[in-house]
TORGU-174297 format. One record per residue (C-alpha): residue number from 1; residue in one letter; x, y, z. Coordinates in nm, 4 decimals. Each point is the difference from the previous one (the first is absolute). Example, Ala and Ser with C-alpha at 12.3 -4.5 7.8 and 13.67 -1.06 7.14 Angstrom:
REM TORGU-174297
<site resi="1" resn="a" xx="1.2300" yy="-0.4500" zz="0.7800"/>
<site resi="2" resn="s" xx="0.1370" yy="0.3440" zz="-0.0660"/>
END
This chain:
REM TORGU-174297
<site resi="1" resn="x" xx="-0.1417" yy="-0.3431" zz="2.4003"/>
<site resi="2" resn="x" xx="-0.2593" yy="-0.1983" zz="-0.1573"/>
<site resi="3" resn="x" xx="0.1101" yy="-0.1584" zz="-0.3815"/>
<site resi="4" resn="x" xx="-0.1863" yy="0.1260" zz="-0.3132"/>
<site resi="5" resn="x" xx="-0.0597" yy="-0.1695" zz="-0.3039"/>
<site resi="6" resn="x" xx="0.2185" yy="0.2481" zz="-0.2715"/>
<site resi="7" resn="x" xx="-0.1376" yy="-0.0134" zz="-0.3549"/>
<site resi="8" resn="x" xx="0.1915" yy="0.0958" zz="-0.2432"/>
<site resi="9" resn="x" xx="-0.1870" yy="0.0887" zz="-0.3755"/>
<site resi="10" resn="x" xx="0.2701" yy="0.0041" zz="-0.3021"/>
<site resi="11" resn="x" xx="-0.0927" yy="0.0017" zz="-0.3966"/>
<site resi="12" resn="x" xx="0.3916" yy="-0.0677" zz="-0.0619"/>
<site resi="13" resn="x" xx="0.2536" yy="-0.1866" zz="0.1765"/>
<site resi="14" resn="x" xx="0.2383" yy="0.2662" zz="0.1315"/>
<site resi="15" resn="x" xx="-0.3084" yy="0.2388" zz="0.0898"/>
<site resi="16" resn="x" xx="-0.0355" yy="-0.0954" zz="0.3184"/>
<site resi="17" resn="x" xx="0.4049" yy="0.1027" zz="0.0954"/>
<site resi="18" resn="x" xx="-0.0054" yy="0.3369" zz="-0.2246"/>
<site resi="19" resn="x" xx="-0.3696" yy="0.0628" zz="0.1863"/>
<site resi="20" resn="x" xx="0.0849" yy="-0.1256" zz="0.3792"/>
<site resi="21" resn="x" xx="0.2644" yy="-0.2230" zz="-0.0083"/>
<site resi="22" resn="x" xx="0.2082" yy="0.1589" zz="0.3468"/>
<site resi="23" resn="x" xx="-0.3924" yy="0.0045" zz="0.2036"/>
<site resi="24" resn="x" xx="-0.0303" yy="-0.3886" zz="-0.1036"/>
<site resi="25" resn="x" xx="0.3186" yy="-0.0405" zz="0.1333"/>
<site resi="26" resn="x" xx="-0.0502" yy="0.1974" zz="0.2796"/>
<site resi="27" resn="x" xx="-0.3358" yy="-0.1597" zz="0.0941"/>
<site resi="28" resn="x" xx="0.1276" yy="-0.3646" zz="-0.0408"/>
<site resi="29" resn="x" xx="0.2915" yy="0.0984" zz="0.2428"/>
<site resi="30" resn="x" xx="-0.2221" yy="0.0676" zz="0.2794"/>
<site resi="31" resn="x" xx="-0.2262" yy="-0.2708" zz="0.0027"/>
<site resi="32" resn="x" xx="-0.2791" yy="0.0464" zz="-0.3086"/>
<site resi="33" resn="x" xx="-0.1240" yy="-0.2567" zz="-0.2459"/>
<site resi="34" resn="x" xx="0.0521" yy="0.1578" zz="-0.3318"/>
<site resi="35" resn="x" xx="-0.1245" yy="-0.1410" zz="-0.3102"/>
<site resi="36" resn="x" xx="0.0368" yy="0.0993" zz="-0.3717"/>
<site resi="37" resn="x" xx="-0.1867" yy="-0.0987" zz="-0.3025"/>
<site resi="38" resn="x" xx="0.0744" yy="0.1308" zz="-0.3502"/>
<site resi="39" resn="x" xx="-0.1756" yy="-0.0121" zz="-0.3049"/>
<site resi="40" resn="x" xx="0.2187" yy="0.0130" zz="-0.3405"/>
<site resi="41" resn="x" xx="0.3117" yy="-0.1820" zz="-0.0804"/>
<site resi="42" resn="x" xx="0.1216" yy="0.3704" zz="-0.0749"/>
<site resi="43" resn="x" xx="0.1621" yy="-0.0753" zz="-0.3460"/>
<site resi="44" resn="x" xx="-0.2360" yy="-0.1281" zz="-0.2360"/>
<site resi="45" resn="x" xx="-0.0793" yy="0.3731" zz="-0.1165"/>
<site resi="46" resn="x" xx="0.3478" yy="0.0513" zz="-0.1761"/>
<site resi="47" resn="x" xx="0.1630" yy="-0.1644" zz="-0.2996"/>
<site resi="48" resn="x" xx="0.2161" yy="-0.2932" zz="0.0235"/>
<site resi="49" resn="x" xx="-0.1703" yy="-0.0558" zz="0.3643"/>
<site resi="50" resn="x" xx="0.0214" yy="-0.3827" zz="-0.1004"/>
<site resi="51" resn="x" xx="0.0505" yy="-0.2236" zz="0.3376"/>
<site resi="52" resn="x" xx="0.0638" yy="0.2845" zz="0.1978"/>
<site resi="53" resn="x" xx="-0.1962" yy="0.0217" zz="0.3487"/>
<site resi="54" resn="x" xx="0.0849" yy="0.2341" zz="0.2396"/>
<site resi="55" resn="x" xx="-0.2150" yy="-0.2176" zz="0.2488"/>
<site resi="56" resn="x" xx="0.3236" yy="-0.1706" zz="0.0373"/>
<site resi="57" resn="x" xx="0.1548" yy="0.2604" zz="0.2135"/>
<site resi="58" resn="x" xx="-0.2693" yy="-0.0142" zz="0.2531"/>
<site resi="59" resn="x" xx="0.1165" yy="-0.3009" zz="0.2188"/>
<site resi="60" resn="x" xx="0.3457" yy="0.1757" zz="0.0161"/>
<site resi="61" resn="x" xx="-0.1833" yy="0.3810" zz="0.0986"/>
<site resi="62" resn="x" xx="-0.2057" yy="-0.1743" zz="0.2171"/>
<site resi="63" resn="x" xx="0.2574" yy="-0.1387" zz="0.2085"/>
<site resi="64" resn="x" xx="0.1673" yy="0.2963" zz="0.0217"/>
<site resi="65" resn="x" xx="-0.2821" yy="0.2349" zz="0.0831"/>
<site resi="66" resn="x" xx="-0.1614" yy="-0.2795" zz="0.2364"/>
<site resi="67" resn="x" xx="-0.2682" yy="-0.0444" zz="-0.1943"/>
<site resi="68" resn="x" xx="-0.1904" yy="-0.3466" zz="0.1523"/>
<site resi="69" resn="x" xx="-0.2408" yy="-0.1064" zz="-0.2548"/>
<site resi="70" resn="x" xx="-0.0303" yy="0.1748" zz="-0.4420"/>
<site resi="71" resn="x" xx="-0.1759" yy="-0.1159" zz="-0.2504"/>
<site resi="72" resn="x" xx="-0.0285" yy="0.1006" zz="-0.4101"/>
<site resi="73" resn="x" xx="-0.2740" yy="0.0471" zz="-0.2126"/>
<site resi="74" resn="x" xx="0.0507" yy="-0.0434" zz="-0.4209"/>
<site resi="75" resn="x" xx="-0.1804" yy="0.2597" zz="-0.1070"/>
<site resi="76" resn="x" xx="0.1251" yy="0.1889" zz="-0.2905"/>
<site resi="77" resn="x" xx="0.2687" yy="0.2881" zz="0.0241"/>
<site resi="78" resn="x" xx="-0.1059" yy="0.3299" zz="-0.0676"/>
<site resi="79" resn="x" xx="-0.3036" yy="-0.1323" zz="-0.0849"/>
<site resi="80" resn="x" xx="-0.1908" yy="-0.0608" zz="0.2921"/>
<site resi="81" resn="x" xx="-0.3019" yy="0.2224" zz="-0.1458"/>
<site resi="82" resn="x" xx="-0.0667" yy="-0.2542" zz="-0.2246"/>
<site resi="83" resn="x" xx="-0.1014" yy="-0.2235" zz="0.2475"/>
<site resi="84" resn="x" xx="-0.3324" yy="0.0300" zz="0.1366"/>
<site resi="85" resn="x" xx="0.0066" yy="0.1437" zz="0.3641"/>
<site resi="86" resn="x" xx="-0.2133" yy="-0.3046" zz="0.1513"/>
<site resi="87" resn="x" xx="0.2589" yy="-0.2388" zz="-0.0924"/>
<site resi="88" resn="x" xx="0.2773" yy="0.2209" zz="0.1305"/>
<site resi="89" resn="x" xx="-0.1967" yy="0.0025" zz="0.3253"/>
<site resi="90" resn="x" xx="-0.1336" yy="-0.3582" zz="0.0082"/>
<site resi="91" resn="x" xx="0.4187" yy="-0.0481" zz="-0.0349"/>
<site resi="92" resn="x" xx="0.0962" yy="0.1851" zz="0.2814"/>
<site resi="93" resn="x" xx="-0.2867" yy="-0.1498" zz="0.2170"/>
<site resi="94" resn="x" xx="0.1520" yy="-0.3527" zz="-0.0532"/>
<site resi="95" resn="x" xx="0.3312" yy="0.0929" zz="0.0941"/>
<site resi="96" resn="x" xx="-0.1211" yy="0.1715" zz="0.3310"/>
<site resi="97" resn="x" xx="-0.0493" yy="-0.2744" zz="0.3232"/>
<site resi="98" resn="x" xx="-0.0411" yy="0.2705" zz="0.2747"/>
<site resi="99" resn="x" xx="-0.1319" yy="0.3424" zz="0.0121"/>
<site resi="100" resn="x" xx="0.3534" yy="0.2398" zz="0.0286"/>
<site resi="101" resn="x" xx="0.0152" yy="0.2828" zz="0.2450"/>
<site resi="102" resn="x" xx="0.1625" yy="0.2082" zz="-0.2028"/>
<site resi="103" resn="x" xx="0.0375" yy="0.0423" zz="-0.4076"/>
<site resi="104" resn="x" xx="0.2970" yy="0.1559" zz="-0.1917"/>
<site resi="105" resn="x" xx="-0.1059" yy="0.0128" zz="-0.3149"/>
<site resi="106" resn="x" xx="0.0383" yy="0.2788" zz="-0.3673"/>
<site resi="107" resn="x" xx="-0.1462" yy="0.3380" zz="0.0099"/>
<site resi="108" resn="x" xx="-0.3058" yy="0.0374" zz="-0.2795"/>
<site resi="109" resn="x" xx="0.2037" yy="0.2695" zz="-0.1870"/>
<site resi="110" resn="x" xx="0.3030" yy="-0.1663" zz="-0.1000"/>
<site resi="111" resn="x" xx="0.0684" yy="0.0410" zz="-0.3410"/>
<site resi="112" resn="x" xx="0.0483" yy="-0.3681" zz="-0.0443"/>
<site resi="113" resn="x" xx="-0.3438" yy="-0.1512" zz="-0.1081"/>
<site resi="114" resn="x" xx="0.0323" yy="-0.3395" zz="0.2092"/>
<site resi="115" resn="x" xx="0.0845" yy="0.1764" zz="0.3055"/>
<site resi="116" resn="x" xx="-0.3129" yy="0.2171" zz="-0.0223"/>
<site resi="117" resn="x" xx="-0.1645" yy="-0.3473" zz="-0.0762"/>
<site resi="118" resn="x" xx="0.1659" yy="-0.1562" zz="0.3590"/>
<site resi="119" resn="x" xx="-0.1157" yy="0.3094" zz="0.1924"/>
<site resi="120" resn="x" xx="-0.4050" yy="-0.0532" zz="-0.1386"/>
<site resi="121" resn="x" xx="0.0023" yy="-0.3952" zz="0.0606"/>
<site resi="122" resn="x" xx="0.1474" yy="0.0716" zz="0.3661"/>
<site resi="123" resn="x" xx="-0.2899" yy="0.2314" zz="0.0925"/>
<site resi="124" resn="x" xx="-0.2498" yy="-0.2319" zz="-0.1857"/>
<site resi="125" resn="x" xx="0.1086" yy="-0.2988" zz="0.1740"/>
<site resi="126" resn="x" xx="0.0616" yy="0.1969" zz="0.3721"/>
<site resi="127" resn="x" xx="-0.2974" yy="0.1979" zz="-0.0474"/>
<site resi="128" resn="x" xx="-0.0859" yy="0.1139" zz="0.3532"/>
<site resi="129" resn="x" xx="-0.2813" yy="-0.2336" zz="0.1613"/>
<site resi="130" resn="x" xx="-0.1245" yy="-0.0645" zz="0.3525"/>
<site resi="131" resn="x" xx="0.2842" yy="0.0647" zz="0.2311"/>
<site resi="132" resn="x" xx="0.2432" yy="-0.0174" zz="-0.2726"/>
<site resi="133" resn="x" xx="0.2742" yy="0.1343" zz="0.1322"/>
<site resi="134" resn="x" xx="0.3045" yy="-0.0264" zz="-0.2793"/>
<site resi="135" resn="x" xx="0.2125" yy="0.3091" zz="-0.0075"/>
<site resi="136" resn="x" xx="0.0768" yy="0.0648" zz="-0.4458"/>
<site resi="137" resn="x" xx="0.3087" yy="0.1946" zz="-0.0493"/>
<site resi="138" resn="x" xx="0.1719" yy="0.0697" zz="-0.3431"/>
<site resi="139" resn="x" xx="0.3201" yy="0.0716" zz="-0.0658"/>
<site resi="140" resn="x" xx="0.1595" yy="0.1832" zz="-0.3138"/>
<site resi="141" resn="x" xx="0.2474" yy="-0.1716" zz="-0.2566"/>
<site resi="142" resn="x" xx="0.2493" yy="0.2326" zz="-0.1320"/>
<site resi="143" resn="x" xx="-0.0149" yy="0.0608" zz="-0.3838"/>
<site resi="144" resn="x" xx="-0.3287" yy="-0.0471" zz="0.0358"/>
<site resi="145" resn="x" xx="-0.1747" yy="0.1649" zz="0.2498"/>
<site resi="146" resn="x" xx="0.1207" yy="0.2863" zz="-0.0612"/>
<site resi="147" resn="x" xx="0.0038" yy="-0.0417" zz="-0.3480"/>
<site resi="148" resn="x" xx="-0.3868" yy="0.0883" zz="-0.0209"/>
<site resi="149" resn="x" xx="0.0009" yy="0.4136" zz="-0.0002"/>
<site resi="150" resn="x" xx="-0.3210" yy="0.0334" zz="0.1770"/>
<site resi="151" resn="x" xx="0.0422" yy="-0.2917" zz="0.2160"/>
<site resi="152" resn="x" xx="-0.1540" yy="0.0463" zz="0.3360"/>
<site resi="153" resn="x" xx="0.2343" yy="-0.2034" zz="0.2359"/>
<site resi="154" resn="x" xx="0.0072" yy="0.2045" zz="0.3530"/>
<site resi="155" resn="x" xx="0.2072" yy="-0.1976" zz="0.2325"/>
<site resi="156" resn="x" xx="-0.1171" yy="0.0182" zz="0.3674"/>
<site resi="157" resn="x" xx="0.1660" yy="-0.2859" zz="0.1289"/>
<site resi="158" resn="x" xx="0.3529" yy="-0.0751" zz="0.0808"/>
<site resi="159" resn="x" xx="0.2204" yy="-0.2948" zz="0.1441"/>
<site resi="160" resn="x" xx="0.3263" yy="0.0623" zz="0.1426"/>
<site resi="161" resn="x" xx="0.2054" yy="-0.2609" zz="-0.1760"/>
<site resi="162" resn="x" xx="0.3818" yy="0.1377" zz="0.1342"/>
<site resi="163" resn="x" xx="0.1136" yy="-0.3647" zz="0.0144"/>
<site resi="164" resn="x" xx="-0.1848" yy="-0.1535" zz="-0.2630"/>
<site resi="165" resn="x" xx="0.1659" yy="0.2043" zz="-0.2983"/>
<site resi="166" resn="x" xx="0.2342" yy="-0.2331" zz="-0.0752"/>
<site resi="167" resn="x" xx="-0.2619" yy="-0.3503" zz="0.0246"/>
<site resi="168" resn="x" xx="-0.2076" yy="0.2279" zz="-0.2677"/>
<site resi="169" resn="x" xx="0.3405" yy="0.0681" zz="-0.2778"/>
<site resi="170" resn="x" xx="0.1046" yy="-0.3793" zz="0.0501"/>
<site resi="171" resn="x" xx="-0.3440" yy="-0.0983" zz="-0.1249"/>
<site resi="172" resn="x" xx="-0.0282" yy="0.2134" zz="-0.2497"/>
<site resi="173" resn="x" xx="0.3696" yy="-0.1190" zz="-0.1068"/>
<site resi="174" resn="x" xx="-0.1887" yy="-0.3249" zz="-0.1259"/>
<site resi="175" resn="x" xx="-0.2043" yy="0.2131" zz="-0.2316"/>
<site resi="176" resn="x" xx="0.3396" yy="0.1963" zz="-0.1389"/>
<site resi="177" resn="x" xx="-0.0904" yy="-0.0211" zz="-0.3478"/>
<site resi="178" resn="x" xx="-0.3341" yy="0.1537" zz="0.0689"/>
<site resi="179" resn="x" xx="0.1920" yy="0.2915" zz="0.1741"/>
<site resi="180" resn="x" xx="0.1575" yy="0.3108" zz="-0.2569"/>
<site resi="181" resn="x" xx="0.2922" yy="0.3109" zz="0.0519"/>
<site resi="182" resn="x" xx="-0.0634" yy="0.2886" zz="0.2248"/>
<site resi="183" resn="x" xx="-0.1786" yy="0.2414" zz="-0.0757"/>
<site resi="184" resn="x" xx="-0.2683" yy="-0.2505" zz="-0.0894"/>
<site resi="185" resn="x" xx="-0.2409" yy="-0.0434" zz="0.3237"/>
<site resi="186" resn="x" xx="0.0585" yy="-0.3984" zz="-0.0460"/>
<site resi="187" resn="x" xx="0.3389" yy="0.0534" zz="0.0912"/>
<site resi="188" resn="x" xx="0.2184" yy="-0.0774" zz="0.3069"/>
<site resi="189" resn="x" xx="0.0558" yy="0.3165" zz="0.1147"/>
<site resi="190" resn="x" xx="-0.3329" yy="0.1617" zz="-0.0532"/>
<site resi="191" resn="x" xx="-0.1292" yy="-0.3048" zz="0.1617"/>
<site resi="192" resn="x" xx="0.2385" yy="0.1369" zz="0.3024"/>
<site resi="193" resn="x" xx="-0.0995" yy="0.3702" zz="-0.0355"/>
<site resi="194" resn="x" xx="-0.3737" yy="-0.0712" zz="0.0281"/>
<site resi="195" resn="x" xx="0.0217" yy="-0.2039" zz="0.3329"/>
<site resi="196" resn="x" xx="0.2349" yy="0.2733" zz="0.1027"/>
<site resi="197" resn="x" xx="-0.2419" yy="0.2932" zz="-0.1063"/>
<site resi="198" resn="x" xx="-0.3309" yy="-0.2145" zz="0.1361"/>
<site resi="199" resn="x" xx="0.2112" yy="-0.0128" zz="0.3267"/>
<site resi="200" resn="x" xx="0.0926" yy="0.4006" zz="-0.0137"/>
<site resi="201" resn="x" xx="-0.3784" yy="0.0628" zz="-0.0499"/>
<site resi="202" resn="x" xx="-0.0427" yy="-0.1047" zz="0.3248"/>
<site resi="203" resn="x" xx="0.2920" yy="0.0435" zz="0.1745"/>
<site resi="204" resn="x" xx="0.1625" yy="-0.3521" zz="-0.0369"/>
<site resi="205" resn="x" xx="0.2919" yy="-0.1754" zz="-0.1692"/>
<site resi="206" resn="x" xx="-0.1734" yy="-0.2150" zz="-0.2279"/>
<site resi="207" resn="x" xx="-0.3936" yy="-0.0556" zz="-0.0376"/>
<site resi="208" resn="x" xx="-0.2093" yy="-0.1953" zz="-0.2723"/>
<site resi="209" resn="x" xx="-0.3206" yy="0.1977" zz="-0.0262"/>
<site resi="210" resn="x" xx="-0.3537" yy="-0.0816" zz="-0.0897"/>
<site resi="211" resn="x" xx="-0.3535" yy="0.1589" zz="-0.0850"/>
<site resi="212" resn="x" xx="-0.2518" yy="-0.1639" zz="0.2246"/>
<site resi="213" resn="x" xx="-0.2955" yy="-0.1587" zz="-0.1674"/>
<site resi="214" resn="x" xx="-0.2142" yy="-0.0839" zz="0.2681"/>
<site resi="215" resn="x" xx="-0.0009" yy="-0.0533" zz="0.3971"/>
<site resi="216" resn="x" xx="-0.2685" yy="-0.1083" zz="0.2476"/>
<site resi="217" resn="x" xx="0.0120" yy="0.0747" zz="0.3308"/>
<site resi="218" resn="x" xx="-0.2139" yy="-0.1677" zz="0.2507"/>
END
């Protein structure tokens, strides 16, 4: 098996376990370098966000998801189309040492506006050049993904992540005050019914699924 470099693309800490937190687990386990930047502090957008950083939590999901290298950007929450997109870009170029293989990253019609904002910096940045070869996949965030009525998220990939469920509810244990009472899709339990539906779509246990973006093949 030859290693690939794992990229992982998150406005908001805690976006990268709701979006693919079981696959990063899954591809750290057998043998892949997986790295995760984010971009907000994911608090500053509410009132009486005052020293609160949920950056904080990433050294402890990181660890458990195997996450080898993250980074965080400061940008503002919620408010990332405020910032010009060349600075957002010139950001995530500094952060980046070595191409990736393979980018996880938000899907362009999430209702939240600094995912959308992620999803056009990763294709600016990765825009396909000479034997670029980076496979872009997004992946959705519940309540708000599907949150957008004429969102346009079509999954067509999926990762069998039987084994990796529980990796994916510890982590997102360390973001429990981000996490609200079924029914709400940010909930344990529909957390739990979507891998188990994504699996039953295609005839597994549990799956995290994802729209591919792009994919060259030489």
């Amino acid at each position: 098996m030859k290693k690939k470099r794992i990229l992982v693309l998150a406005a908001h800490p805690d976006d990268e376990t709701l979006g693919c937190g079981a696959t990063i687990a899954k591809l750290s386990q057998i043998g892949h370098d997986v790295e995760l930047v984010t971009f907000t502090n994911g608090e500053s957008a509410r009132d009486n966000s005052d020293n609160l950083n949920r950056n904080d939590q990433l050294e402890t999901v990181c660890k458990i998801l195997g996450i080898k290298n993250f980074s965080f950007g400061n940008f503002p929450d919620n408010k990332m189309d405020t910032i010009p997109l060349l600075e957002i870009c010139k950001f995530l170029e500094t952060k980046i040492k070595s191409s990736p293989d393979i980018i996880f990253t938000h899907h362009p019609d999430c209702l939240n506006i600094d995912h959308s904002i992620v999803y056009r910096s990763t294709i600016t940045v990765f825009r396909p050049q000479t034997k670029n070869e980076i496979e872009i996949n997004s992946f959705h965030i519940p309540s708000s993904t599907e949150w957008n009525p004429l969102g346009n998220f079509k999954a067509n990939l999926y990762f069998d992540v039987e084994g990796y469920v529980d990796k994916k509810i510890q982590a997102l244990k360390c973001y429990d005050k981000e996490m609200r009472k079924y029914p709400h899709p940010r909930s344990y339990d529909s957390v739990m019914n979507n891998l188990k539906t994504n699996g039953n779509e295609v005839g597994l246990n549990y799956c995290e699924k994802f729209q591919l973006i792009r994919k060259v093949l030489l």
